[in-house]
N, C-alpha and C positions, 0 to 999 in steps of 0.2 A: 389603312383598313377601310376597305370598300364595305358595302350596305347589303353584299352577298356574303362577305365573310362575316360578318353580324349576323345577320339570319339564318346562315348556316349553325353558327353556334346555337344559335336561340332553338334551333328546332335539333340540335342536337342532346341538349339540356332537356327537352319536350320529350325527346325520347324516351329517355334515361326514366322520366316520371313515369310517361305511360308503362311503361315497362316492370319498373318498379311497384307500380297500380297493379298489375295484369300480374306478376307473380303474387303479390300479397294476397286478392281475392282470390286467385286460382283460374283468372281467367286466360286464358293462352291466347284468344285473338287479339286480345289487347296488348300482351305481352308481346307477339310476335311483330302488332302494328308498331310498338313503342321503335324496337330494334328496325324497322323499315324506316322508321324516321331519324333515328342516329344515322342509320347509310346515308340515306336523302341529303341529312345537315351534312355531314363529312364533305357530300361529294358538293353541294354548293359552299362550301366554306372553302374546298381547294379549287373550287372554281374564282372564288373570289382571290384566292391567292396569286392564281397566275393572271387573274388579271391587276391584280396590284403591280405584279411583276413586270407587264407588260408596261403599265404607267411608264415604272419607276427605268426604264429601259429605255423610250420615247422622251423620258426627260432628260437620263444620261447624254442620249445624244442630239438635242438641242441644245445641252450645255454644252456639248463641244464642239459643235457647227458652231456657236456661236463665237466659244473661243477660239477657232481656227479663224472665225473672222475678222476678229480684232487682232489677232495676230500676223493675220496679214495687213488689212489696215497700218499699223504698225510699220510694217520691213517696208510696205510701199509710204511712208510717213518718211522714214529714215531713209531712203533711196533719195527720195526728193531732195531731202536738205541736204544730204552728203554727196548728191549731184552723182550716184553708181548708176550706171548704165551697166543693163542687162545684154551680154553680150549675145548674141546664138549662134551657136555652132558652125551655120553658113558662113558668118560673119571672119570666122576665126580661119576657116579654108580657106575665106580669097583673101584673105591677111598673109597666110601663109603663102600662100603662091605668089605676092607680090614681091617676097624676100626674095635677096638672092642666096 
């Protein structure tokens, strides 16, 4: 929870009061300002949301750059000590062609 989806709430709950102010005394511009500010809060609380979402997305995929790193790491670790040679496909045609 980011510090827009907090204040979106905060000024959604503000609303809710003025609003509830503004019907009580009978005053409408109050009332209508309170429900201006529930929109307001709404639309920066889902703003705060997709950018949470975005974090949380940007983190997903550093953690798996990161695990693909170590996993390679890894295959080239094990290549080393079990001495596998990567063969390519060039390699493998003039192999073949040298058979009879």
């Amino acid at each position: 929870m980011n510090n827009d989806t907090v204040k979106g709430e905060l000024q959604k709950i503000g609303g809710h009061i003025e609003e509830a102010a503004g019907a009580l005394v009978g005053d409408e511009n109050l009332k209508i300002a309170g429900q201006e500010d529930q929109i307001k809060g709404a639309a920066r609380e889902a703003w705060g949301n997709v950018k949470d979402a975005g974090d949380a997305l940007i983190d997903r995929a550093r953690a798996a750059r990161f695990d693909a790193e170590v996993k390679s790491e890894r295959a080239k670790a094990f290549d080393r000590e079990h001495r596998v040679e990567i063969v390519h496909e060039e390699r493998e045609a003039e192999r073949d062609e040298e058979r009879p």
